[in-house]
VEXVOLO-849758 format. One line per field, with one value per residue (C-alpha): residue number from 1; x, y, z. Coordinates in pm, whole numbers, plus 50000, padded with zeros to 5 digits. Layout:
<sites>
resi <- c(NUM,...)
u <- c(X,...)
v <- c(Y,...)
w <- c(Z,...)
</sites>
This chain:
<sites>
resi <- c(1,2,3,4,5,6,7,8,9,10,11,12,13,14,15,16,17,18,19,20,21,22,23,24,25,26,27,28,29,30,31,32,33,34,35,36,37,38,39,40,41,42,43,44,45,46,47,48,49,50,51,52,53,54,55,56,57,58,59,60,61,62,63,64,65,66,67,68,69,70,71,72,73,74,75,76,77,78,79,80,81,82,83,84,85,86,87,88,89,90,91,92,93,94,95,96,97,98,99,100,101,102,103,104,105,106,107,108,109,110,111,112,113,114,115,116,117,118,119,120,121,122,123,124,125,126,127,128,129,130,131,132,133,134,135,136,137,138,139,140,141,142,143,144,145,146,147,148,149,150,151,152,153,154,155,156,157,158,159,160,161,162,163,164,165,166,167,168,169,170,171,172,173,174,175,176,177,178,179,180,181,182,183,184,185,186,187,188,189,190,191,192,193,194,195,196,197,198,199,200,201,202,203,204,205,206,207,208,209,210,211,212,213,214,215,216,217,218,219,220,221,222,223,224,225,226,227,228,229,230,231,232,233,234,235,236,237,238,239,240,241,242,243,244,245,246,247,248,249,250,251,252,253,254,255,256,257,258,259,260,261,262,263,264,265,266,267,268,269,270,271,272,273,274,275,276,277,278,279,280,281,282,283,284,285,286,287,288,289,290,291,292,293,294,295,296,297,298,299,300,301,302,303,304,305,306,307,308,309,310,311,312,313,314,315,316,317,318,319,320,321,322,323,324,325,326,327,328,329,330,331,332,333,334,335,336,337,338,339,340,341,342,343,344,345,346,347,348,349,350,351,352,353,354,355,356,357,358,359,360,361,362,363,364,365,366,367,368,369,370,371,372,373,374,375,376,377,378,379,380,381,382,383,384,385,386,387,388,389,390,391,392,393,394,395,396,397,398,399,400,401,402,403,404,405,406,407,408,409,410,411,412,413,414,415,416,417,418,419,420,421,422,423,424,425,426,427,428,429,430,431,432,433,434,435,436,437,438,439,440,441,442,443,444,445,446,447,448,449,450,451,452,453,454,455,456,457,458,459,460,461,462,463,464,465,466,467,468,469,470,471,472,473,474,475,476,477,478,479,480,481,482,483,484,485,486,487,488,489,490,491,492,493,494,495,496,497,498,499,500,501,502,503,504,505,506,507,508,509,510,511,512,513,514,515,516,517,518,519,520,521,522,523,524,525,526,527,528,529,530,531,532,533,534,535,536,537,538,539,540,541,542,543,544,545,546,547,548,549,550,551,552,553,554,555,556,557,558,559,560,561,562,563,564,565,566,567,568,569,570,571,572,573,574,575,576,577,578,579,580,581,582,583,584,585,586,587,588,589,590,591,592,593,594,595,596,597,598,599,600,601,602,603,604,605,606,607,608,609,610,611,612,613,614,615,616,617,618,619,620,621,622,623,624,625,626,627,628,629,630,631,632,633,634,635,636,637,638,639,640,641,642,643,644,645,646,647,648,649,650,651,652,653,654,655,656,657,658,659,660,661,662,663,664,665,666,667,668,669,670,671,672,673,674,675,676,677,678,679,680,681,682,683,684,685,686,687,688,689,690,691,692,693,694,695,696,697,698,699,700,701,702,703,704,705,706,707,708,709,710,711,712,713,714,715,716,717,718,719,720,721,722,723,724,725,726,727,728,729,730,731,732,733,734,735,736,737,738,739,740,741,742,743,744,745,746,747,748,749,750,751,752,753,754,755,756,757,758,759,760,761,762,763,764,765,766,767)
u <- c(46133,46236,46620,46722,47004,46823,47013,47064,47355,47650,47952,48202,48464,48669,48707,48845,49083,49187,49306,49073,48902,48497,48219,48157,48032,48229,47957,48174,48126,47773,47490,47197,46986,47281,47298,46942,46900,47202,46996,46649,46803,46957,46642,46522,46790,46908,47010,47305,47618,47724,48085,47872,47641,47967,48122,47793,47767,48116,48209,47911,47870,47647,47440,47323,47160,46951,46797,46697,46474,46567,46346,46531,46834,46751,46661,46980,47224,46988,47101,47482,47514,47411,47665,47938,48114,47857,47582,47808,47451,47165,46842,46565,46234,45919,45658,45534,45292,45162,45444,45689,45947,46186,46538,46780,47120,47361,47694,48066,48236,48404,48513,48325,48021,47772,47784,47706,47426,47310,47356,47161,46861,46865,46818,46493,46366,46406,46403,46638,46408,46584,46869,47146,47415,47647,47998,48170,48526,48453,48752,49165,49033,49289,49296,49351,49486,49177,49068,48851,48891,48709,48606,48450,48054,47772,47434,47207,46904,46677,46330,46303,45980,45920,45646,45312,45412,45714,45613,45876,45718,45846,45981,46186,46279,46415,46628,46733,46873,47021,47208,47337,47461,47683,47853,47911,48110,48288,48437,48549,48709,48899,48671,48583,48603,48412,48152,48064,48089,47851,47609,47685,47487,47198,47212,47112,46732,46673,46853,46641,46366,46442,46469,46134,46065,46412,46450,46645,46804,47103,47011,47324,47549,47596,47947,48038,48379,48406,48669,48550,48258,48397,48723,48797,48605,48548,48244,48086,47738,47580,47279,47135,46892,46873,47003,47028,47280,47472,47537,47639,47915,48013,48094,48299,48485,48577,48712,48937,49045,49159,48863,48606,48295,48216,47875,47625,47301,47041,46716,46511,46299,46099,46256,46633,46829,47011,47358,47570,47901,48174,48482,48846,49144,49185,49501,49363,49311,49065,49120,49232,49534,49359,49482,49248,48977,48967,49012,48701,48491,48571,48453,48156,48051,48133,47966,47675,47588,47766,47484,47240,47300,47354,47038,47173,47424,47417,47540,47534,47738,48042,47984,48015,48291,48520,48403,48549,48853,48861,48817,49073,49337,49180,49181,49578,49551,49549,49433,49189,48864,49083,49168,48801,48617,48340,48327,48076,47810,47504,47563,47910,47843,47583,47812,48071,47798,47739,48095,48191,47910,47956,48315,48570,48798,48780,48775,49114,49279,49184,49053,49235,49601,49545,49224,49427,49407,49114,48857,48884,48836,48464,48382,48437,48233,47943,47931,47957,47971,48147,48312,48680,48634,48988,49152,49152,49261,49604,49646,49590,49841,50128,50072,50134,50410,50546,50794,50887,51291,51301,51156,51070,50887,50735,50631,50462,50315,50117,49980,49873,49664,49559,49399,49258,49087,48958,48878,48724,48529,48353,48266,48068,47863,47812,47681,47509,47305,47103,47392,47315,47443,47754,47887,48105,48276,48330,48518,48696,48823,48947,49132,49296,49371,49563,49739,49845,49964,50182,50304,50437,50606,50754,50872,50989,51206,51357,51438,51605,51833,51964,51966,51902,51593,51476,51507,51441,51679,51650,51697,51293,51180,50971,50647,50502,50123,49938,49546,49277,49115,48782,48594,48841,48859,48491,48461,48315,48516,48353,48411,48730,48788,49119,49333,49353,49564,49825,50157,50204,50537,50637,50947,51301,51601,51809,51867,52112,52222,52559,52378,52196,51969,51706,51368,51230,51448,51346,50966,50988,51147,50920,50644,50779,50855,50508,50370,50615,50536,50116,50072,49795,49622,49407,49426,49194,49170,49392,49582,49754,49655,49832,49682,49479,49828,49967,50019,49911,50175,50359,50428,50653,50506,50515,50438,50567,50327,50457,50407,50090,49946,50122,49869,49594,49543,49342,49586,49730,49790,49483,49262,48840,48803,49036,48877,48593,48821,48943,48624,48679,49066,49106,49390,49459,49758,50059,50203,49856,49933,49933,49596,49499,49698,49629,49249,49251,49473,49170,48904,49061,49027,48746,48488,48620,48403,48521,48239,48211,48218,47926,47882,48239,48187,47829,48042,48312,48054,47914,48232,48275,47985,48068,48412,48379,48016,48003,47712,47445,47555,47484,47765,47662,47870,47939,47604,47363,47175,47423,47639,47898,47547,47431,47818,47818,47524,47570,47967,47833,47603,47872,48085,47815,47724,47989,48125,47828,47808,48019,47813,47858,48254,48224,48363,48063,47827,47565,47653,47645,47329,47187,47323,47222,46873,46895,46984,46719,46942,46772,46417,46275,46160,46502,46689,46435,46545,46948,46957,46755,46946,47282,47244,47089,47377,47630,47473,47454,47855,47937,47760,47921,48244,48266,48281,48626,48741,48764,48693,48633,48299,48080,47831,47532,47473,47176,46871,46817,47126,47237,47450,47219,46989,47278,47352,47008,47042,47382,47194,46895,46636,46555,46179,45925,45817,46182,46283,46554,46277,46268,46610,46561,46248,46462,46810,46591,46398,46661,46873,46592,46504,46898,46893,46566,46761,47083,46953,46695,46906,47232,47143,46835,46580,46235,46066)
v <- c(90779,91117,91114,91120,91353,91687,91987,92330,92516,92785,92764,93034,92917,92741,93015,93191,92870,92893,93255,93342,93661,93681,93932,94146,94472,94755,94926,95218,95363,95192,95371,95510,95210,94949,95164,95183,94796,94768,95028,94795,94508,94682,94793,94456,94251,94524,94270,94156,94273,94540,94396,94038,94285,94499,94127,93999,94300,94328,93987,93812,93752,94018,93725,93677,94037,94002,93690,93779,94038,94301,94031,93725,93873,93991,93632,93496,93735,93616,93271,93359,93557,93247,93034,92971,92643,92502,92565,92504,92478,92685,92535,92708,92479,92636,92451,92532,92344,91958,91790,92080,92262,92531,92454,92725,92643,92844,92730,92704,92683,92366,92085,91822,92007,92016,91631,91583,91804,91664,91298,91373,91500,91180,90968,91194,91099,91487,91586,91881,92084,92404,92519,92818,92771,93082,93141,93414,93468,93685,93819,93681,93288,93037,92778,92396,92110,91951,92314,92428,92838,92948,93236,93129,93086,92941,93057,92762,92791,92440,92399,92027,91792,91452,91161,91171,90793,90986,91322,91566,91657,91845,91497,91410,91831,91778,91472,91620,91893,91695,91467,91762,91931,91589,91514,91955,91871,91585,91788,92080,91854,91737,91388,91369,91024,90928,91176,90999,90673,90777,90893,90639,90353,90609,90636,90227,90250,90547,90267,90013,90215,90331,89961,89872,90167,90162,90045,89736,89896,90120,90420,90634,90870,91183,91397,91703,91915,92238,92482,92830,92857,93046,93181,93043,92680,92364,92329,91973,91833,91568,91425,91056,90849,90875,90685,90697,90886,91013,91380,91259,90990,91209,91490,91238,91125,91424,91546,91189,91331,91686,91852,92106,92185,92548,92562,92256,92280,91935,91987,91709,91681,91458,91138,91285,91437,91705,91838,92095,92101,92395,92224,92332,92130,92159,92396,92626,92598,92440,92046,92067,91808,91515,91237,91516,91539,91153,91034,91300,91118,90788,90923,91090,90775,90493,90661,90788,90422,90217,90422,90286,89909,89987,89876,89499,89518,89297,89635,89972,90147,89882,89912,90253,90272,89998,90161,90453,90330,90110,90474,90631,90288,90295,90648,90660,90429,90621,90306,90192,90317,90127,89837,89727,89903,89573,89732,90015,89729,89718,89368,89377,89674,89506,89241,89479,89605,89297,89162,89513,89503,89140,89106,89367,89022,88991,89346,89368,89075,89032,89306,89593,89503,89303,89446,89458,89101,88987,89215,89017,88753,88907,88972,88610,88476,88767,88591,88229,88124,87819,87589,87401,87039,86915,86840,87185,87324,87136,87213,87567,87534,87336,87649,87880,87800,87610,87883,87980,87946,87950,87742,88078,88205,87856,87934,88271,88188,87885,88127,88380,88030,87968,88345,88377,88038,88101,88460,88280,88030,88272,88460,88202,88130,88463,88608,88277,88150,87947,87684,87379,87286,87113,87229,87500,87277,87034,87324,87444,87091,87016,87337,87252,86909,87088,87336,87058,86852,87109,87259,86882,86814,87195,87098,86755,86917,87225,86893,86719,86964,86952,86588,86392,86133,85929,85570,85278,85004,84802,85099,85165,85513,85622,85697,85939,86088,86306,86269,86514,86531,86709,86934,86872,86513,86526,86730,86965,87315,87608,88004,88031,87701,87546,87280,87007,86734,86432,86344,85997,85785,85436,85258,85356,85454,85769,86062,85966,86333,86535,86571,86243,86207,86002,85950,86020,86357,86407,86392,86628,86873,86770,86854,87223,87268,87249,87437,87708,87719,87775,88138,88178,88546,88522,88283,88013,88003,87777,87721,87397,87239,86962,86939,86614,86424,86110,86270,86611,86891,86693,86464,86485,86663,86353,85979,85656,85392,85207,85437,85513,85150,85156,85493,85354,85023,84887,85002,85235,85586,85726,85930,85827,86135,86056,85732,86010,86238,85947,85895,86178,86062,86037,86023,86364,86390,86202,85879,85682,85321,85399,85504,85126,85011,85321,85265,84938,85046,85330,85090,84894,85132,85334,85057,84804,84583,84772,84932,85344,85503,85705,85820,85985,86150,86316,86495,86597,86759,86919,87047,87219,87375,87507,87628,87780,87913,88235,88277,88490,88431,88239,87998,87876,87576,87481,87593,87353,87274,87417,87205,86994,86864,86715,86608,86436,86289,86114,86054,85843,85647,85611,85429,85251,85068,85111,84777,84576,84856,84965,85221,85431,85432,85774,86118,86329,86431,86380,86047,85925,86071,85962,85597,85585,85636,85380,85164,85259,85368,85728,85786,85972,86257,86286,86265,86530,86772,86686,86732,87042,87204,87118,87265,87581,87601,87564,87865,88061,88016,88093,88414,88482,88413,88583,88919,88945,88613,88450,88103,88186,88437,88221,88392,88565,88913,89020,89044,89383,89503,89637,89358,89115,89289,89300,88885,88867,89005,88754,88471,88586,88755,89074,89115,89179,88801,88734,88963,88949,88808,88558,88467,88476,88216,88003,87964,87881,87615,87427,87492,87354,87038,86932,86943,86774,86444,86459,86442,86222,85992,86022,86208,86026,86302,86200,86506)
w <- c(63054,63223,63245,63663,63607,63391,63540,63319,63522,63491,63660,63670,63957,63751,63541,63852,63944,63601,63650,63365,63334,63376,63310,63615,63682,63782,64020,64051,63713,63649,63562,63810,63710,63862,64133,64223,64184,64499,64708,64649,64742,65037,65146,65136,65307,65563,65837,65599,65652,65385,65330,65201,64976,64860,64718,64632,64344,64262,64203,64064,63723,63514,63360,63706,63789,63432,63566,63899,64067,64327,64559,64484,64531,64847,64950,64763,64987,65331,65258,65099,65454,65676,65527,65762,65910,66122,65847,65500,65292,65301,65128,65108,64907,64791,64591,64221,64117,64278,64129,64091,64325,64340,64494,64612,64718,64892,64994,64965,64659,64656,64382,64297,64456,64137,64042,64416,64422,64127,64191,64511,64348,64183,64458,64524,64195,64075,63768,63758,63423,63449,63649,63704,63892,63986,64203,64325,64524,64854,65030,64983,65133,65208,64928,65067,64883,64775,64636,64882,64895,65238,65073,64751,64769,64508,64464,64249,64151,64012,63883,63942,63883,64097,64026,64260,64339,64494,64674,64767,65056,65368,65499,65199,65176,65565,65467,65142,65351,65608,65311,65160,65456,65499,65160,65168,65532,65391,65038,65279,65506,65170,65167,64790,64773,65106,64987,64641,64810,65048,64736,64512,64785,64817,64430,64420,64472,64227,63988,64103,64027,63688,63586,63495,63262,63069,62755,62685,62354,62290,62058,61898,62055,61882,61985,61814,61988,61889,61998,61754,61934,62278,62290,62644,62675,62451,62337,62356,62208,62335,62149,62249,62464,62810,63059,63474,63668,63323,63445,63799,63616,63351,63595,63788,63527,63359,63712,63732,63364,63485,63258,63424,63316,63314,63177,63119,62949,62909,62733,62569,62304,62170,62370,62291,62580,62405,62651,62598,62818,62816,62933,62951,63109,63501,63444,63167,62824,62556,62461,62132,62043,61882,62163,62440,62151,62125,62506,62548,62258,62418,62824,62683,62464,62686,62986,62800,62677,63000,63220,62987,63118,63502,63563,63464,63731,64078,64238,63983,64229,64226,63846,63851,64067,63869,63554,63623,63715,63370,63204,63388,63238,62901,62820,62895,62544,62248,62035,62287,62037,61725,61936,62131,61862,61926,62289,62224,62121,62337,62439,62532,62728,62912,62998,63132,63358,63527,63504,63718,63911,64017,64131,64341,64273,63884,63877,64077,63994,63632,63451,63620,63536,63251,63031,62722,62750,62926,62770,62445,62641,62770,62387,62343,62603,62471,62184,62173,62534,62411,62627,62617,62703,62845,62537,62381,62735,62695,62363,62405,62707,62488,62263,62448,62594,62277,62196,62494,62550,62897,63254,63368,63044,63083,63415,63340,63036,63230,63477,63254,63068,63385,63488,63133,63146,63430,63377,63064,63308,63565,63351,63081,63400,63535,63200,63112,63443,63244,63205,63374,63715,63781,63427,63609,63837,63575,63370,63708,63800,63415,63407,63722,63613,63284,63478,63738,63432,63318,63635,63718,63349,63447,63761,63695,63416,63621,63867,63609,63478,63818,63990,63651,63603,63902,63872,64126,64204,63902,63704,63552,63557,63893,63871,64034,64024,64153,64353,64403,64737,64885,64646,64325,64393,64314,64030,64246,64245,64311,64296,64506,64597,64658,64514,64792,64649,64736,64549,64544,64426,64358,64480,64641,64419,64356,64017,63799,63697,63865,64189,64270,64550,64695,64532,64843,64867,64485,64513,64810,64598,64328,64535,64626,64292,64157,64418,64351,63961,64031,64149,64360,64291,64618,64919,64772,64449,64239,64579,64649,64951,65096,65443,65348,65297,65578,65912,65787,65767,65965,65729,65431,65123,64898,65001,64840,64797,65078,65281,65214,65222,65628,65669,65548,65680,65993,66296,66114,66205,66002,66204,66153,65989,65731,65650,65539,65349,65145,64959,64741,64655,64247,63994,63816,63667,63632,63588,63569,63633,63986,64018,64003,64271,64491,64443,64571,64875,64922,64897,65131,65367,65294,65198,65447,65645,66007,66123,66082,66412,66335,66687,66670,66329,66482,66738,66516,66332,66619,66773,66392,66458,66798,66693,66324,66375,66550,66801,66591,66250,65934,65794,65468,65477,65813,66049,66097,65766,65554,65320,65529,65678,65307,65217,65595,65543,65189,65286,65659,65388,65158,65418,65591,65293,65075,65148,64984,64727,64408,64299,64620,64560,64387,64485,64333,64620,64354,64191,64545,64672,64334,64407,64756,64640,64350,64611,64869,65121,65105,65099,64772,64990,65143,64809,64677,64985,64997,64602,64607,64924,64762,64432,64600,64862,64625,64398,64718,64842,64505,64491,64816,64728,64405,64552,64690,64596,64945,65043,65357,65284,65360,65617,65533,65557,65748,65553,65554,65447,65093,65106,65105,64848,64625,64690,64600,64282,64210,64287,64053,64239,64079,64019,64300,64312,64345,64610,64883,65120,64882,64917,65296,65275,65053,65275,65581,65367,65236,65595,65751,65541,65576,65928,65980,65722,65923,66290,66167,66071,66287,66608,66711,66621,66505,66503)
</sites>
């Protein structure tokens, strides 16, 4: 496949920032036949100012006037002359051939200019075949921060190629122009950054495009540095495969590095792409200590083969972007090449690509700040994908922190279990979709119940070394447990869900230790103690919420049985609602002898034989609607159709019939809705469309979700957004059968079919 990114160019301002010296001719002493060549081109271009001509043939390089005629000179000054602040790019376009153009640039002379230009071509499917690329300082300029001198200009020159599928014509020539002319205004108004973000989202569908046709294999990458070869610049050799947007990242890169290119040459033969870059550090001199040599080899490498799996990535651009950033951290690390040596394999790499291109949240949270230790963690999941059931989670906890001497040590090694196990988690089902459903919540919800475990032994023995062991009135230990609620009472935890969770105790009594105090003042404190020992990275995820407790946060932050049979009994203070919520309560961690007598209690109250006020309920759930759904919008979870509608509508059934019926006493959504059916309480054709629709939402919110790591991202983009192309892709849809329309059909299908079973059944429609 023709590489995206083929330019051949010379640069020479660098030299100049460098303060080097470069090759120009001194017209005053040059012969009749230099002289002769300024008064043609004079004649030709005589509407030009002669103080632009004057620095035009003093201060360009002498390569330049043995490549060019007297003719396309005279053209090159017309355009250096028009160059000015409303008009910071000239372009002039002529065709050569039916699938061949010319492209002359003029412009200002500013940094990070040629990766743009050439990342640009790229997303106009051009093949840059032969380039040259000159600069020159005219008049004292006023140098800016980001580098900018207002007097320094560039004259480029490209032979480019495009596909017939994908003319160049004089509409795409217009809006190349009119791109160009914006990134150019945003580097001289010091915008680098906003200028390759800009790019980078234009950059997508020339990814997108190169996908079919690339190769699925990673060839060798051949480096050779050598520093005899010019006596001012480094001289790098590239030989390898090629692969989409190289140049453009490479450029990039070696800019975040301090390292300039001066001269870059990319010719390919026979299927290699053969590049040649002359490179020097930002504030002179060639890179030859061995740590410069070897954070080079490791840019050039992992670049040259990370480009080759962009194509595997949800987003390429947010891969691109992150992997940068991971260069920038990893070439700091002198060992990083002896350390991750597994790291330049094809399918790790590929892995990275959709790992980075998946997440801004893992990327942030996870791999940023702690890729020493997570990336092993990526290798592993490359290359077994195998899971920890819930014993070897606790073991692996109880060694880690086995030696530690300290609560605190405790405290930090159980978080950093927690953010690798989970780091472990999303990312065995991200790089392995073909798992089966419900496996990742089950893994989510055990990890939680481990962590729980061992933030409550943690907190019960800071407690201790304080008030001594609780004990009841007859002197027997207290008990106290803990209870999962909503979506990890029901083994049902999804990407960025939250902990929601009771703390039950048994019996009145006091600590024996030097401070007593009250059990009741003891499993408050018990309570805030384990809270304080789980640290949440984002709002969300892995964070304890005890909203679901008696009287809400109103009420105290632990409840004694007692109290909680006086909550949850007919007259009680229970709201109807949380008769609902209560189907999902379950033992998690703990003392568990109490999760008999607590069950009973819940049954009790849940399954009783008082009828369900299912009118009530149906206008709770429309009032959600009406407050949480904005007018014009999407909400996975709580719009009409979306999820709370299928949970609603198995949890009314649950307590309808509950009563008559063990088997519906479950917290699983599914295990119900598979029990209601068994039991002929749903229709096959409704079970069919609730099972379908629930397994399909709860793919979708995770793909929304795992983006930035919010619970609360739960509306859909609009459909013809990048956005939602690149959700698409998360959830799966990549070939042209399995398009974002796709997507589109799919969420109003299963939407639709939800909403037809709940009004159906509870709000009187029959249509």
């Amino acid at each position: 496949m023709p590489s995206l990114l083929r330019p051949l160019s010379s640069r020479h301002s660098d030299l100049k920032r460098l303060g080097l010296s470069m090759d120009t001719p001194d017209l005053s002493a040059a012969p009749t036949s230099q002289q002769s060549l300024r008064q043609e081109v004079m004649r030709q271009c005589k509407d030009v100012d002669a103080q632009v001509i004057d620095e035009f043939f003093t201060q360009l390089d002498a390569a330049y006037f043995r490549l060019f005629t007297p003719s396309q000179m005279a053209v090159h000054l017309t355009l250096l002359a028009a160059v000015h602040d409303t008009h910071p790019v000239q372009v002039r376009i002529v065709p050569r051939g039916a699938n061949s153009a010319e492209i002359l640039l003029a412009a200002y002379d500013l940094f990070g200019e040629f990766s743009l230009i050439a990342g640009l071509m790229a997303t106009f499917g051009l093949n840059i075949r032969e380039g040259q690329v000159f600069s020159y300082h005219s008049g004292p300029g006023r140098t800016t921060p980001w580098g900018h001198t207002d007097g320094g200009k560039i004259i480029d020159v490209f032979t480019v190629e495009f596909a017939a599928a994908r003319p160049f014509d004089p509409a795409a020539q217009e809006d190349f122009k009119a791109q160009l002319t914006a990134l150019i205004r945003l580097l001289r108004q010091g915008q680098l950054q906003q200028a390759r973000d800009l790019l980078n989202y234009r950059l997508v569908d020339a990814l997108r495009l190169s996908q079919r046709d690339f190769p699925a294999r990673l060839l060798p990458v051949d480096i050779g540095i050598d520093n005899k070869r010019s006596a001012v610049w480094t001289v790098v050799d590239i030989t390898a495969d090629d692969t989409p947007a190289f140049l453009y990242s490479l450029c990039n890169a070696l800019a975040m590095r301090n390292m300039y290119i001066h001269r870059l040459t990319i010719r390919s033969h026979q299927g290699k792409v053969q590049d040649q870059l002359y490179l020097g550090w930002r504030r002179g001199g060639k890179i030859v200590s061995p740590d410069g040599q070897r954070e080079l080899r490791l840019i050039v490498n992992l670049i040259k083969q990370f480009t080759h799996f962009l194509t595997n990535a949800p987003d390429p651009v947010k891969a691109l972007r992150h992997f940068d950033q991971l260069m920038d951290r990893v070439a700091h690390d002198g060992s990083f090449n002896d350390t991750f040596p597994w790291l330049w394999e094809a399918d790790h790499l590929k892995a990275l690509a959709t790992v980075l291109g998946s997440s801004d949240f893992l990327w942030e949270n996870f791999l940023r700040v702690q890729y020493a230790t997570l990336l092993p963690v990526l290798k592993e999941t490359t290359e077994t994908g195998h899971r920890l059931d819930k014993e070897e989670l606790a073991n692996h906890l109880q060694r880690a922190w086995k030696t530690a001497p300290t609560l605190a040590m405790r405290k930090e090694r159980l978080n950093a279990f927690k953010d690798r196990e989970m780091f472990r988690i999303d990312m065995r089902h991200l790089l392995h979709p073909e798992l089966p459903f419900g496996l990742f919540s089950e893994e989510l919800t055990e990890l939680a119940e481990v962590v729980l475990a061992g933030a409550l032994d943690l907190a019960q023995e800071t407690l201790q070394r304080t008030y001594g062991a609780p004990r009841l009135h007859n002197g027997s230990p207290c008990a106290f447990a803990v209870f999962g609620l909503g979506k990890f009472g029901g083994h049902e935890l999804g990407y960025a869900s939250d902990i929601e969770m009771q703390c039950i105790y048994a019996g009145q009594g006091s600590s024996s230790g030097p401070e007593p105090i009250s059990i009741s003042e003891y499993a408050e404190k018990l309570v805030q103690q384990l809270r304080d020992c789980i640290v949440a990275r984002r709002s969300g995820i892995f964070e304890i919420d005890l909203r679901l407790r008696p009287h809400g946060s109103h009420g105290p932050l632990a409840t004694s049985v007692e109290a909680f049979r006086d909550y949850y009994r007919p007259g009680g203070h229970a709201a109807p609602f949380e008769r609902q919520a209560l189907i999902k309560l379950r033992w998690v961690a703990g003392d568990a002898t109490l999760w008999q007598q607590i069950e009973a209690l819940r049954d009790a109250f849940v399954y009783s034989a008082e009828p369900f006020a299912i009118d009530a309920a149906v206008r709770l759930r429309q009032r959600q609607i009406d407050e949480i759904v904005k007018p014009g919008t999407v909400d996975t979870k709580y719009s009409r159709g979306g999820l709370v509608d299928i949970e609603y509508t198995v949890q009314y059934l649950q307590l309808l019939h509950g009563s008559n019926t063990l088997a519906l006493r479950t917290p699983n959504t599914l295990e119900a809705m598979q029990a209601l059916h068994a039991a002929g309480h749903l229709s096959h054709a409704e079970y069919q469309a609730l099972q379908a629709a629930y397994v399909f939402l709860r793919y979708l919110i995770d793909a929304l979700r795992i983006v930035r790591g919010h619970a609360r991202d739960l509306v859909l983009p609009p459909t013809e957004s990048e956005e939602f192309t690149f959700l698409a892709r998360r959830m799966g849809y990549w070939s042209e059968q399995r398009a974002p329309a796709h997507l589109a059909q799919e969420i109003a299908h299963h939407m639709q079919q939800t909403a037809h079973v709940y009004r159906q059944r509870f709000a009187g429609d029959t249509t």
